[in-house]
ZATI-140916 format. One line per field, with one value per residue: z, y, x negated of N, C-alpha, C in turn; residue in one letter. Coordinates in nm, 4 decimals. Each point is the difference from the previous one (the first is absolute). Layout:
N
n_w: (Z,...)
n_v: (Y,...)
n_u: (X,...)
ca_w: (Z,...)
ca_v: (Y,...)
ca_u: (X,...)
c_w: (Z,...)
c_v: (Y,...)
c_u: (X,...)
code: (a,...)
//
This chain:
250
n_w: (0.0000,0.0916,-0.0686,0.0005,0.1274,0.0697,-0.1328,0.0526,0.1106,-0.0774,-0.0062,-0.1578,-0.0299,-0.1252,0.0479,-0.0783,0.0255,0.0882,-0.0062,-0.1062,0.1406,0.0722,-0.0957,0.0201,0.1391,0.0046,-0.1572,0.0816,0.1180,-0.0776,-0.0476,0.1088,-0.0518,-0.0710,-0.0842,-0.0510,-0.1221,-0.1838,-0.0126,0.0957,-0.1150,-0.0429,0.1633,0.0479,-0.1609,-0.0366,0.0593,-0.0700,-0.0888,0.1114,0.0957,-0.1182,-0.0529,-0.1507,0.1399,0.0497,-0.1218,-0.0721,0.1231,-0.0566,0.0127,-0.1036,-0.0123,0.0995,0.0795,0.0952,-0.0246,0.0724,-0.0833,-0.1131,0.0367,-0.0122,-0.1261,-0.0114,0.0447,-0.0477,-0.1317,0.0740,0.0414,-0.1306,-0.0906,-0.0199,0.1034,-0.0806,0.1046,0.0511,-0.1141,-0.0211,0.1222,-0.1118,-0.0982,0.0970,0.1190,-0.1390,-0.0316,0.0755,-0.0328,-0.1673,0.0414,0.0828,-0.0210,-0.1626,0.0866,0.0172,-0.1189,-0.0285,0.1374,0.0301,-0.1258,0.0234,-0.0238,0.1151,-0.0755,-0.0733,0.1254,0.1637,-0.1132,0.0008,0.1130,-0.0282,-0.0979,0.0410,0.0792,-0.0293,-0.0513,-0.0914,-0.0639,0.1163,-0.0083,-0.0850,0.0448,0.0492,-0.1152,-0.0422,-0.0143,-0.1042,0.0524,0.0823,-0.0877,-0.0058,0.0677,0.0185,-0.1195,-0.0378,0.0955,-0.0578,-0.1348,0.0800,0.0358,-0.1265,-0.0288,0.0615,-0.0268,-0.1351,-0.0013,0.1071,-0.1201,-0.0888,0.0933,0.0833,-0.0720,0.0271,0.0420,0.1437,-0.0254,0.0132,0.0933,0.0714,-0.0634,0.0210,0.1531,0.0134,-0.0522,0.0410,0.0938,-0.0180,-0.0938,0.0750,0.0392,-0.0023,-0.1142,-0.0063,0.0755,-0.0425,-0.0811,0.1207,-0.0302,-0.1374,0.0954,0.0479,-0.1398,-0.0945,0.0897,0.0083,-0.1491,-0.0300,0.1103,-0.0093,0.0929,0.1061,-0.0248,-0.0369,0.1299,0.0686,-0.0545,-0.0333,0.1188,0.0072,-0.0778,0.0228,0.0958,-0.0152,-0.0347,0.1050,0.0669,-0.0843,-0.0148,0.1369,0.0011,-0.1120,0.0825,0.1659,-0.0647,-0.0433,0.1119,0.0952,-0.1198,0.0315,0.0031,-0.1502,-0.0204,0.0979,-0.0991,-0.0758,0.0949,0.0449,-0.1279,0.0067,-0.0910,-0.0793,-0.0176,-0.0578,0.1223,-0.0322,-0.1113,-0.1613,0.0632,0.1347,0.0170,-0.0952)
n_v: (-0.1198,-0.0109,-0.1174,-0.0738,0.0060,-0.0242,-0.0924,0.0364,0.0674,-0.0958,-0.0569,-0.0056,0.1249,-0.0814,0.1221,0.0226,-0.1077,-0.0282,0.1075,-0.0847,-0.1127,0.1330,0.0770,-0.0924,-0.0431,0.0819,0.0102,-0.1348,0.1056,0.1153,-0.0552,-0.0529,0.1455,-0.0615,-0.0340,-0.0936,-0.0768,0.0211,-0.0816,0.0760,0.0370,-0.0114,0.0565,0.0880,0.0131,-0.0201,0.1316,0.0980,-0.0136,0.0387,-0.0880,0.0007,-0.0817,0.0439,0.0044,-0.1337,-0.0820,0.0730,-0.0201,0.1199,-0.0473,-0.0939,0.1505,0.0000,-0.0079,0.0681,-0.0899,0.0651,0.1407,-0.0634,-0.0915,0.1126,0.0194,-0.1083,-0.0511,0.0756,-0.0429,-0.1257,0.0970,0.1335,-0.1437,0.0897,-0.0033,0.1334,0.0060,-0.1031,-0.0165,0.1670,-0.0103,-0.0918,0.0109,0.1013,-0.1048,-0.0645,0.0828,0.0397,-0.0903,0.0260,0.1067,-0.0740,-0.1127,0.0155,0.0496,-0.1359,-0.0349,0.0461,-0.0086,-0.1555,0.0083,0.1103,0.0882,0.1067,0.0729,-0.0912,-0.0599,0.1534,0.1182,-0.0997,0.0216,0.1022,-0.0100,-0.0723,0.0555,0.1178,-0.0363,0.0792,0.0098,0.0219,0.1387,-0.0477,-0.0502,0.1280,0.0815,-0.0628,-0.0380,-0.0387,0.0770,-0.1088,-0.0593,0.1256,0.0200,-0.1210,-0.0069,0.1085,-0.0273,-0.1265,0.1049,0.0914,-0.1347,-0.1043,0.1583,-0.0049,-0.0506,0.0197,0.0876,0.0139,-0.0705,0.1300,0.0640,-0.0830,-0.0993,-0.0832,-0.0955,0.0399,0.1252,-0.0869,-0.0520,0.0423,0.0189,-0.1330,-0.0458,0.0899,-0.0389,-0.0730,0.0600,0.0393,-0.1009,-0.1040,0.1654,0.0333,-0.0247,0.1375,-0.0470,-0.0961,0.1236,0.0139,-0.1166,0.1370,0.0932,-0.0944,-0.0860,0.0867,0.0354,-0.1767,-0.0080,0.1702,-0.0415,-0.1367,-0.0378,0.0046,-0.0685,-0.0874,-0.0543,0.1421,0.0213,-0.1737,0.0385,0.0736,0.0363,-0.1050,0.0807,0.0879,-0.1270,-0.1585,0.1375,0.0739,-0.0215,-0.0247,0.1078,-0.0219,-0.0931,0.0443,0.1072,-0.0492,-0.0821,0.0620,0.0935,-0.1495,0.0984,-0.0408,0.0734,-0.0376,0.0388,-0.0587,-0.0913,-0.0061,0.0230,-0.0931,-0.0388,0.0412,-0.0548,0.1253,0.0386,-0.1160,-0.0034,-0.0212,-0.1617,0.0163,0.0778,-0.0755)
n_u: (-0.0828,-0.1055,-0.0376,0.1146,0.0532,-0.1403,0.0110,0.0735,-0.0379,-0.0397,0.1501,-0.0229,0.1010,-0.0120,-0.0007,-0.0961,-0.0098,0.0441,-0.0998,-0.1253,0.0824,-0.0214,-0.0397,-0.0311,0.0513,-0.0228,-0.0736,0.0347,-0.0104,0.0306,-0.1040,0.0117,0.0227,-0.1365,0.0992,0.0081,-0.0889,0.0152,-0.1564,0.0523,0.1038,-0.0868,-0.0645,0.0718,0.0206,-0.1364,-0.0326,0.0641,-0.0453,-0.1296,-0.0564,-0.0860,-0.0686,0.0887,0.0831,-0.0502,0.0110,0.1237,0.0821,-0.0289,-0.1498,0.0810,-0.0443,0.0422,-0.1383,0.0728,-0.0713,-0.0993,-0.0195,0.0197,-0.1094,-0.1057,0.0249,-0.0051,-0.1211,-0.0592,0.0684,-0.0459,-0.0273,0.0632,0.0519,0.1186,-0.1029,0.0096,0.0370,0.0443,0.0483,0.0552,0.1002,0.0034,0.0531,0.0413,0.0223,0.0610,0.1000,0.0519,0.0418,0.1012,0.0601,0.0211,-0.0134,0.0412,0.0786,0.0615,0.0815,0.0588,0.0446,0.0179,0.0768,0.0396,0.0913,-0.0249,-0.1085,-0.0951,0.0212,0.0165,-0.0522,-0.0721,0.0512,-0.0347,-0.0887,-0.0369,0.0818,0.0286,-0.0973,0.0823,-0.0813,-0.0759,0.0445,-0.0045,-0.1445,0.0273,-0.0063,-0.0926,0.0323,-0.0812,0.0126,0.0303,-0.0352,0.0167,0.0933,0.1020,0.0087,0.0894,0.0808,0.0632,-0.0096,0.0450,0.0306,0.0097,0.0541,0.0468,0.0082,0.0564,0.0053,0.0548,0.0053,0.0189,0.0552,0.0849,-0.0506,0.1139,0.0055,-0.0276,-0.1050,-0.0798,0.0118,0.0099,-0.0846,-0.0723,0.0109,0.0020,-0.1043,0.0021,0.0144,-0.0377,-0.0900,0.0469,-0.0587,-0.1431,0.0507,0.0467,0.0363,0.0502,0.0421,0.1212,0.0427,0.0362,0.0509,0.0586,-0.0100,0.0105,0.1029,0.0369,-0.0431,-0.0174,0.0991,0.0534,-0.0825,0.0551,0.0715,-0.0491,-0.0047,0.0044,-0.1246,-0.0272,0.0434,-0.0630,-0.0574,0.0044,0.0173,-0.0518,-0.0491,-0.0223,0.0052,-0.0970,-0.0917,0.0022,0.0145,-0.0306,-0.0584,0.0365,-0.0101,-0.0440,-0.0096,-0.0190,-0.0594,-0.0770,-0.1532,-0.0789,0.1016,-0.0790,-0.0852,0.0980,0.0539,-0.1016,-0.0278,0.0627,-0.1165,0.0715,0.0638,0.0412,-0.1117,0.0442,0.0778,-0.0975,0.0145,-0.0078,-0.0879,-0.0137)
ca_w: (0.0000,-0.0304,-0.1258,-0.1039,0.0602,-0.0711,-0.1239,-0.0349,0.0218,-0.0579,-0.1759,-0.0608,-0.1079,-0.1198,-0.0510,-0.1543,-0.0622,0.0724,-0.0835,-0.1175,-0.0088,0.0571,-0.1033,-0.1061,0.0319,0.0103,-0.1800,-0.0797,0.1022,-0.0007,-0.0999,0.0726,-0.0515,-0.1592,-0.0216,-0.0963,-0.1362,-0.1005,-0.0014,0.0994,0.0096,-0.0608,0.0745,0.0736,-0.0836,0.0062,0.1520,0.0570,-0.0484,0.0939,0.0082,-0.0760,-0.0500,-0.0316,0.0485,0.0848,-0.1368,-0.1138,0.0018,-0.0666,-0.1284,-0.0218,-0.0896,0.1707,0.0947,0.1625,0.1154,0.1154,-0.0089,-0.0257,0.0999,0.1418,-0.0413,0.0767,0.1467,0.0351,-0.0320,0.1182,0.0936,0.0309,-0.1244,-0.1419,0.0456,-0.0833,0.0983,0.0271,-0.1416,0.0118,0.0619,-0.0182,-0.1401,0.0791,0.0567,-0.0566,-0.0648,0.1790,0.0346,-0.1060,0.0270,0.0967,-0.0655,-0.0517,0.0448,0.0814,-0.0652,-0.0512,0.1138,-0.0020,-0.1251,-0.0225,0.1367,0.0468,-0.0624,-0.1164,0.0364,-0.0198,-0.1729,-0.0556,0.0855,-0.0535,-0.1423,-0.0022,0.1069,-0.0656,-0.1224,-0.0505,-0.0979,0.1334,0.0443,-0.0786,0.0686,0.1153,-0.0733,-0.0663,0.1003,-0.0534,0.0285,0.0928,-0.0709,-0.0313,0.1475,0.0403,-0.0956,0.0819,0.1301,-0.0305,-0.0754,0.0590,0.1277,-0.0117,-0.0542,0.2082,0.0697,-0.1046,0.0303,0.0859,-0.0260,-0.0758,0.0781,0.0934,-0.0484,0.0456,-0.0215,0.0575,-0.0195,-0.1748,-0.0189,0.0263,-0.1132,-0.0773,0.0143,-0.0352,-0.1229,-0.0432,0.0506,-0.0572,-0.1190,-0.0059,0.0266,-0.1923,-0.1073,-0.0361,0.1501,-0.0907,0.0039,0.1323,-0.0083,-0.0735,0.0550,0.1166,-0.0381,-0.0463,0.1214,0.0494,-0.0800,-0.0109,0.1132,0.0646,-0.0866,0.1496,0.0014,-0.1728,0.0389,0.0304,-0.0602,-0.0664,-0.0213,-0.0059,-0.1599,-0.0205,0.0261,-0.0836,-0.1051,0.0599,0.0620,-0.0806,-0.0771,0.0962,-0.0321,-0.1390,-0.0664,0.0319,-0.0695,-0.0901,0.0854,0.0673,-0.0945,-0.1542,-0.0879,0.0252,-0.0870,0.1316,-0.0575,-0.0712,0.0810,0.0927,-0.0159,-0.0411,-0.1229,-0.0855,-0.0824,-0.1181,-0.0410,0.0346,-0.1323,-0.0909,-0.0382,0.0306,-0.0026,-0.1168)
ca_v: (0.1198,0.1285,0.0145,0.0460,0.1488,0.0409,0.0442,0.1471,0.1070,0.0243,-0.0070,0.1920,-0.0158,0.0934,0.0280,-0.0265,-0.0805,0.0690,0.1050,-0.0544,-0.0995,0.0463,0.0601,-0.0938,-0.0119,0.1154,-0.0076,-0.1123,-0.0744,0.0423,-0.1426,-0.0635,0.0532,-0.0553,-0.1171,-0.0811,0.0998,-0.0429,-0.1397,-0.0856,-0.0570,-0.1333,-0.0710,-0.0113,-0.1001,-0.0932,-0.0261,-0.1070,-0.1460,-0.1143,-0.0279,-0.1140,0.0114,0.0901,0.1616,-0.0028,0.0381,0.1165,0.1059,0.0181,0.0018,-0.1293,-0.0140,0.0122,-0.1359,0.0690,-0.1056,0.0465,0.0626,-0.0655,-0.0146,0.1021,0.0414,-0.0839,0.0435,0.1402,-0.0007,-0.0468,0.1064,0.0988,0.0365,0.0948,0.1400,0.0266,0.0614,-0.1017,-0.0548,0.1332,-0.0040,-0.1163,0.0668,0.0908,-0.0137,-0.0732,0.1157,0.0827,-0.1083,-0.0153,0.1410,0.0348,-0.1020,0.1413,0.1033,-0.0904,-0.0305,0.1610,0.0526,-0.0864,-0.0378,0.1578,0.0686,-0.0467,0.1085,-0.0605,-0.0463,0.0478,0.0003,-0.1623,-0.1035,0.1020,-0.0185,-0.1367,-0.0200,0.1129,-0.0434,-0.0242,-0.2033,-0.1513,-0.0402,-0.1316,-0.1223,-0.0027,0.0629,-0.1270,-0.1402,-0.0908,0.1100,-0.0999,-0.0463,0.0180,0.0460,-0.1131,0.0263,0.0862,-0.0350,-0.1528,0.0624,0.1097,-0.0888,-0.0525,0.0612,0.0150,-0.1304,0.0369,0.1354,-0.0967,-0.1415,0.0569,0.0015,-0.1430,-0.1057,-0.0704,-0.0911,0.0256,0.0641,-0.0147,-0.0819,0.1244,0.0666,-0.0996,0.0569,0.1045,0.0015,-0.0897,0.0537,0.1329,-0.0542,-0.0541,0.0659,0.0651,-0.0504,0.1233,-0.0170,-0.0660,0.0674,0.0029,-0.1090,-0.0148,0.0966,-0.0387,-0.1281,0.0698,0.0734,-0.0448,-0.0177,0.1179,0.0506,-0.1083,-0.0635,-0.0403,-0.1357,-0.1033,-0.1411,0.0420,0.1023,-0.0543,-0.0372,0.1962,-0.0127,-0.1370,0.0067,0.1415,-0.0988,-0.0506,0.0246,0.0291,-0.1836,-0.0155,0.0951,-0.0351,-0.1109,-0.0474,0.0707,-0.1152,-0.1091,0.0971,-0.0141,-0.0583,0.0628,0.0161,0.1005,0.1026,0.1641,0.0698,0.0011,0.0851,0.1339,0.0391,0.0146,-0.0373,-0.1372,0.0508,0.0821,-0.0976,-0.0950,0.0709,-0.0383,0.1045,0.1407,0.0332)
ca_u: (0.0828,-0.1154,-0.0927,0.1231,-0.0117,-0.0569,-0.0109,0.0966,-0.0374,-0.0896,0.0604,0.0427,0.0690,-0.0836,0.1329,0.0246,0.1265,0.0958,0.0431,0.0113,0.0541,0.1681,-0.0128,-0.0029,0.0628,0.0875,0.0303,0.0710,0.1410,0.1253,0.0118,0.0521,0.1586,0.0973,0.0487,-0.0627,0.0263,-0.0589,-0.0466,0.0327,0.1061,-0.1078,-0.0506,0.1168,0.0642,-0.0582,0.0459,0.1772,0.0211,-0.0424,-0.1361,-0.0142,-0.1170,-0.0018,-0.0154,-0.1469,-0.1200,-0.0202,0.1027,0.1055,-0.0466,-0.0691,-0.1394,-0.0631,-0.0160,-0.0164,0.0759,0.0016,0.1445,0.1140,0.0235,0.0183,0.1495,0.0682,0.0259,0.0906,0.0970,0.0558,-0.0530,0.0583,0.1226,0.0045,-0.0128,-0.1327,-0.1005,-0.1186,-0.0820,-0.1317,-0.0862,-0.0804,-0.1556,-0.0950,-0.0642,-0.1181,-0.0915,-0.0774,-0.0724,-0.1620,-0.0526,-0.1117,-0.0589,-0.0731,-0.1148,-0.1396,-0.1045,-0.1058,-0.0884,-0.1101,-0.0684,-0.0035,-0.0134,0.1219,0.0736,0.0972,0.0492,0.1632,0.0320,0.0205,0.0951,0.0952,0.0353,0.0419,0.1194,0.0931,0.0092,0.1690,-0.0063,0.0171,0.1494,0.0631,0.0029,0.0571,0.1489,0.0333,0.0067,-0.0891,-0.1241,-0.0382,-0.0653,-0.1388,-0.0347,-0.1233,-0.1332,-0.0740,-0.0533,-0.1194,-0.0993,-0.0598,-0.0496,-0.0914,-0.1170,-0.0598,-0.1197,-0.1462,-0.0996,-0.0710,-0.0718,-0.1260,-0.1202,-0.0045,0.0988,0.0137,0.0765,0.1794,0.0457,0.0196,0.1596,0.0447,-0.0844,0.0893,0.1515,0.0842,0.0358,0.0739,0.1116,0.0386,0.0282,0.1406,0.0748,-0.0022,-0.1359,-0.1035,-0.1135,-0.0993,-0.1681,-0.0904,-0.1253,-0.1665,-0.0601,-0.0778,-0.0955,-0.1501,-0.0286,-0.0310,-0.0650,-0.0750,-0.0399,-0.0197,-0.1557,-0.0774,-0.0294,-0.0292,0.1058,0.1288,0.0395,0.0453,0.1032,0.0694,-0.0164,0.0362,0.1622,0.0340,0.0636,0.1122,0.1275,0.0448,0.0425,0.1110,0.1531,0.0219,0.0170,0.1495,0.0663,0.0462,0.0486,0.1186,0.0998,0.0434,-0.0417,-0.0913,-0.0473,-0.0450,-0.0264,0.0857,0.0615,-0.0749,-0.0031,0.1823,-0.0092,0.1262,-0.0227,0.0094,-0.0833,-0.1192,-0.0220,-0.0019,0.0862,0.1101,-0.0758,0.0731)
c_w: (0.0000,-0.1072,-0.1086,0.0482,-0.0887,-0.1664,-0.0098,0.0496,-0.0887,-0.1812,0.0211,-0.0338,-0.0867,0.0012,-0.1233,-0.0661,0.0609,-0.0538,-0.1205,-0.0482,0.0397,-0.1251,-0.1516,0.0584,-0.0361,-0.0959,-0.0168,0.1278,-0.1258,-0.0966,0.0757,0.0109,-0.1103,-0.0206,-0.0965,-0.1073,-0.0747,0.0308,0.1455,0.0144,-0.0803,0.0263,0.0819,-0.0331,0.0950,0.1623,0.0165,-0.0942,0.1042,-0.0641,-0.1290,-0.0131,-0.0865,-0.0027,0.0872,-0.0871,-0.0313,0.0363,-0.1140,-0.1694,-0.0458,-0.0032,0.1413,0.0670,0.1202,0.1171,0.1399,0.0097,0.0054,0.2034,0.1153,-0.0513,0.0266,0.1606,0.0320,0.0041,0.0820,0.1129,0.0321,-0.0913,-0.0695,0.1052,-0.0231,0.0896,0.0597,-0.1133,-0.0082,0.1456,0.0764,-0.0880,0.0688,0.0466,-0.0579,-0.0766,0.1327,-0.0039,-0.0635,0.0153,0.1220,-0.0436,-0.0785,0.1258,0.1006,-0.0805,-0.0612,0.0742,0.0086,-0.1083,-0.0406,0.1511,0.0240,-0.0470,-0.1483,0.0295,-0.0399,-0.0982,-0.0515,0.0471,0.0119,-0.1287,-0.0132,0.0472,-0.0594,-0.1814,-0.0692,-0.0766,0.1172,0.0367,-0.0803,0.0974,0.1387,-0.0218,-0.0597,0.1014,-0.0516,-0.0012,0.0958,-0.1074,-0.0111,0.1715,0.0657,-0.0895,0.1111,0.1097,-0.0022,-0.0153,0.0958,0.1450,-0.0883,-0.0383,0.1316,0.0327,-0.1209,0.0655,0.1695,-0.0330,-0.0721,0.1173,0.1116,-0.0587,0.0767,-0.0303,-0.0301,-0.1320,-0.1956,-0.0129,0.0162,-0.1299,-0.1594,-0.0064,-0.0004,-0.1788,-0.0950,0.0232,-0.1365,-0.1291,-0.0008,0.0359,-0.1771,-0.0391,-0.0300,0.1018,-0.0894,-0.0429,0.0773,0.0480,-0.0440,0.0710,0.1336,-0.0194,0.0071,0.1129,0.1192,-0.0098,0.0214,0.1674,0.1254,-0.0035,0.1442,-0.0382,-0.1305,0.0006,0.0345,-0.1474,-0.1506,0.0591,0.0222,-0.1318,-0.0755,0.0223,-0.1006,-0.1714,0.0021,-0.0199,-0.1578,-0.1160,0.0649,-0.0523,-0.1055,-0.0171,0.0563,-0.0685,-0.1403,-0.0382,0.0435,-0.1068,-0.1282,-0.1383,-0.0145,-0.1042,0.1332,-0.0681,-0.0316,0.1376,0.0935,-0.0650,-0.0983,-0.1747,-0.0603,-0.0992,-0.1539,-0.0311,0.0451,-0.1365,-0.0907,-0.1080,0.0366,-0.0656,-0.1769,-0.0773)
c_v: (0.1260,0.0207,0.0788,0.1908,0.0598,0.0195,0.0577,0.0806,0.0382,0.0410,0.1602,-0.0009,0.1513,0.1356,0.0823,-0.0961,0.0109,0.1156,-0.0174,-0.0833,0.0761,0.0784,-0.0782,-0.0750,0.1282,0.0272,-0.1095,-0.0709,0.0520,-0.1459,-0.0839,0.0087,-0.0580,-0.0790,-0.0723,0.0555,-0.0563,-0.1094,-0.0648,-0.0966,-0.1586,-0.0737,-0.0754,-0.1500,-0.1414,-0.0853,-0.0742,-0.1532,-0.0678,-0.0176,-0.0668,-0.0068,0.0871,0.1297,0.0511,0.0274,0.1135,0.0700,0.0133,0.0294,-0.0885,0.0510,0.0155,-0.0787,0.0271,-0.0651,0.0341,0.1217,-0.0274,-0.0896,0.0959,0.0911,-0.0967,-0.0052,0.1676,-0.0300,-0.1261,0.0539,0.0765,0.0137,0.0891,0.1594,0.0457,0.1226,-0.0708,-0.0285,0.0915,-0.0113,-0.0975,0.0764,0.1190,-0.0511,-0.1082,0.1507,0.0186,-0.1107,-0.0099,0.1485,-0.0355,-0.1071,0.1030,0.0974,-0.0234,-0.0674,0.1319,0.0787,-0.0640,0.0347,0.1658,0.0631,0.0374,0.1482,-0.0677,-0.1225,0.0378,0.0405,-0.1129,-0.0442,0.1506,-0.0139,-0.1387,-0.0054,0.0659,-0.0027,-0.0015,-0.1536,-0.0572,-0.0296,-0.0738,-0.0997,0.0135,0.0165,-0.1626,-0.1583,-0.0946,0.1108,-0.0507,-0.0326,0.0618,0.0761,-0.1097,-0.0532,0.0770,-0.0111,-0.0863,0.0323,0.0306,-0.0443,-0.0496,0.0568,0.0653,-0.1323,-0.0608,0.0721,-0.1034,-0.0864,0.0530,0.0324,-0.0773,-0.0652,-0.1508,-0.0658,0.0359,0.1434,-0.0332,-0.1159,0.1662,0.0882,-0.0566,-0.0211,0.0957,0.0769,-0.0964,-0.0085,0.1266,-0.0227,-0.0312,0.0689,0.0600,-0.0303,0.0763,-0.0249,-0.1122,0.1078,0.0518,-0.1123,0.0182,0.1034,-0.0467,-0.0857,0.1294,0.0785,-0.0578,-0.0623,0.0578,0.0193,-0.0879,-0.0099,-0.0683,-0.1477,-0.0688,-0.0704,0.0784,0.1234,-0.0677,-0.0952,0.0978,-0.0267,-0.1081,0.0297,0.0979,-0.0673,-0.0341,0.0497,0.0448,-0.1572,-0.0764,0.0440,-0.0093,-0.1385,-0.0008,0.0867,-0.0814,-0.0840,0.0819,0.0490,-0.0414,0.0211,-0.0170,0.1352,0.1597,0.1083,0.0567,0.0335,0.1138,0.1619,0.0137,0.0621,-0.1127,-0.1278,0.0165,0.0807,-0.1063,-0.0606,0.1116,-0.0116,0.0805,0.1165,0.0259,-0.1105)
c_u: (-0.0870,-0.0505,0.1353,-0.0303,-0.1199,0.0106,0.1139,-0.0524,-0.1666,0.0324,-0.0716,0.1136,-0.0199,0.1039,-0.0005,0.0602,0.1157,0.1096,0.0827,0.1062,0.1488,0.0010,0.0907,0.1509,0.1388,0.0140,0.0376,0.1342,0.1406,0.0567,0.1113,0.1474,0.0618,0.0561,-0.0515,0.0427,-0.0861,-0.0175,0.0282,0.1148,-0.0279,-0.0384,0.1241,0.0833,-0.0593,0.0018,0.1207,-0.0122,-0.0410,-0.1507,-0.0482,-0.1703,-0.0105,-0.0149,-0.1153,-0.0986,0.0280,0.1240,0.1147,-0.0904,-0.1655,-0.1423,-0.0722,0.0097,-0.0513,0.1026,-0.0189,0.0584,0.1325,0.0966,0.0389,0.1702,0.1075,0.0218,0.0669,0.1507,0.0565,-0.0046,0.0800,0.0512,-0.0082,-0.0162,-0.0935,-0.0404,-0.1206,-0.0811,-0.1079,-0.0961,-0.1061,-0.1226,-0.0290,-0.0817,-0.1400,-0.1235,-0.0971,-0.1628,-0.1456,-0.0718,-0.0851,-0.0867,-0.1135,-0.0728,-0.1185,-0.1364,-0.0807,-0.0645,-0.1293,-0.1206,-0.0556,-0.0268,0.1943,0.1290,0.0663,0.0908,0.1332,-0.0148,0.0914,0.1182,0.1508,0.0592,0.0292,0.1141,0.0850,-0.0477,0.1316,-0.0248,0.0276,0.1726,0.0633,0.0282,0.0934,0.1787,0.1077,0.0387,-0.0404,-0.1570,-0.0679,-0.0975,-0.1309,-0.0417,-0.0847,-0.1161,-0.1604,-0.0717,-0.0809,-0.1157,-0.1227,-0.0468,-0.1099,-0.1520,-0.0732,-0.0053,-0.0946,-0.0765,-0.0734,-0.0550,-0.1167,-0.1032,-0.0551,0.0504,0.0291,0.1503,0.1633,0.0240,0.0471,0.1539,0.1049,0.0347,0.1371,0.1577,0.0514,-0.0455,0.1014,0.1656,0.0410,-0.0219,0.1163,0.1462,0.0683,-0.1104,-0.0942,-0.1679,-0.1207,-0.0852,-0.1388,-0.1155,-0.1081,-0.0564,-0.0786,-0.0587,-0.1502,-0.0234,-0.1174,-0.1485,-0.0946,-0.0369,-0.0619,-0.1219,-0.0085,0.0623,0.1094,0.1055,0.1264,0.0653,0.0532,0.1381,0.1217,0.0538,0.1118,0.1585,0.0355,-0.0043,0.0975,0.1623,0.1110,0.0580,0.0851,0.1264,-0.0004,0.0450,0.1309,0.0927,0.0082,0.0777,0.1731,0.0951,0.0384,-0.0433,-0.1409,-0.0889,0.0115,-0.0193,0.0920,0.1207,-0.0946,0.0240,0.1459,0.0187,0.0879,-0.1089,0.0091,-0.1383,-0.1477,-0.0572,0.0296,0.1721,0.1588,-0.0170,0.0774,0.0615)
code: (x,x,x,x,x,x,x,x,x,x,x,x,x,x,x,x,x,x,x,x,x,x,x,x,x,x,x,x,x,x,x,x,x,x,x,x,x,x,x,x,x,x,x,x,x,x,x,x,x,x,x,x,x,x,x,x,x,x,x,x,x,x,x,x,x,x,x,x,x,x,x,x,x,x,x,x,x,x,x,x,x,x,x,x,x,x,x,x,x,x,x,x,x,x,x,x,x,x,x,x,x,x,x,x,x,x,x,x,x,x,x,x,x,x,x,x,x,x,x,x,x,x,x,x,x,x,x,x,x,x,x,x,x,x,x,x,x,x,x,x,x,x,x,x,x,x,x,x,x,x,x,x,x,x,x,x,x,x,x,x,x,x,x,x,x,x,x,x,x,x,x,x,x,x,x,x,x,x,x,x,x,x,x,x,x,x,x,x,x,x,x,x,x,x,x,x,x,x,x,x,x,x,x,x,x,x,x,x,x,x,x,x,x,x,x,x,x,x,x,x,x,x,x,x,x,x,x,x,x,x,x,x,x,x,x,x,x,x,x,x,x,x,x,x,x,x,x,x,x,x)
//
């Protein structure tokens, strides 16, 4: 009980983020007023049919394969039904999340003035409100977050590297591939990241490496498999089947 006593009275609390996080809070609470709208009523559909593998794979569209999204919209929607107050104030609080995430890692990695810059514009950004405005905006909110853990315990493994932190590292990238596919490019950033910066050890820094393959070929192959397809490019980037052959073309 002393020792607990003690590391609280020792926490900081940053109150630049703080700041940063009630700021960002206060340009996206009036959200919580809305009612659903446009592509939500899509999602909605799908919800009410009930649980399927289908809707776990691609929702409400074949050319997507975000099964752990897909999942966390489900659970919401056994949760708190058709109240789209809870739905927003679910994606606030996933936004709050990747904003401080971001301004921890840029403190570490910069200093602590481009930090709040970074974790301001990042937060109140008008493009970001999609993800919070939208209810499949979950999608790229937890993306995000996944994202932005695994690249903080990357960054720890670039400079202590070890075991625990590279499963860490792994999982939660992998998490957020399967959130959205777009994250697959992120693999090649932390494959050469790791590459260029790693050098303290061979055996760990090759199996650093090994996942940032792995994870990506992983999610392809079950995306295959999952929807019945083995033409992944054309399904991955949603190009029409008329602009693949000379033969269509005229």
């Amino acid at each position: 009980m002393m020792l607990l006593q003690t590391k609280i009275r020792n926490m900081q609390i940053d109150q630049s983020l703080c700041l940063i996080l009630f700021a960002v809070l206060l340009v996206h609470l009036p959200v919580v007023l809305n009612d659903f709208h446009t592509d939500d009523f899509q999602v909605l559909m799908v919800m009410d049919e009930g649980f399927s593998p289908r809707g776990v794979a691609s929702m409400d569209n074949s050319n997507y394969f975000r099964p752990v999204s897909n999942l966390v919209i489900y659970l919401r929607y056994w949760l708190f039904g058709k109240s789209p107050f809870f739905w927003y104030l679910i994606n606030i609080c996933l936004h709050l999340l990747a904003v401080s995430l971001l301004y921890q890692i840029i403190k570490c990695t910069a200093n602590k003035t481009t930090a709040i810059l970074a974790g301001l514009f990042f937060g109140i950004y008008f493009q970001h409100f999609e993800g919070v405005l939208w209810l499949y905006g979950l999608v790229r909110l937890l993306a995000a977050v996944f994202l932005l853990s695994a690249l903080k315990f990357h960054q720890k493994v670039i400079h202590k590297p070890s075991l625990n932190l590279i499963i860490k590292t792994h999982l939660f990238l992998a998490l957020a591939v399967f959130c959205v596919e777009d994250v697959i490019l992120f693999s090649l950033y932390f494959l050469v990241s790791s590459i260029i910066k790693n050098r303290k050890s061979k055996y760990l820094l090759g199996l650093h490496n090994t996942g940032y393959i792995l994870i990506p070929a992983i999610y392809i192959i079950i995306r295959v498999f999952a929807l019945s397809s083995a033409d992944v490019s054309t399904e991955y980037f949603n190009v029409s089947s008329g602009l693949r052959t000379r033969r269509h073309l005229f």
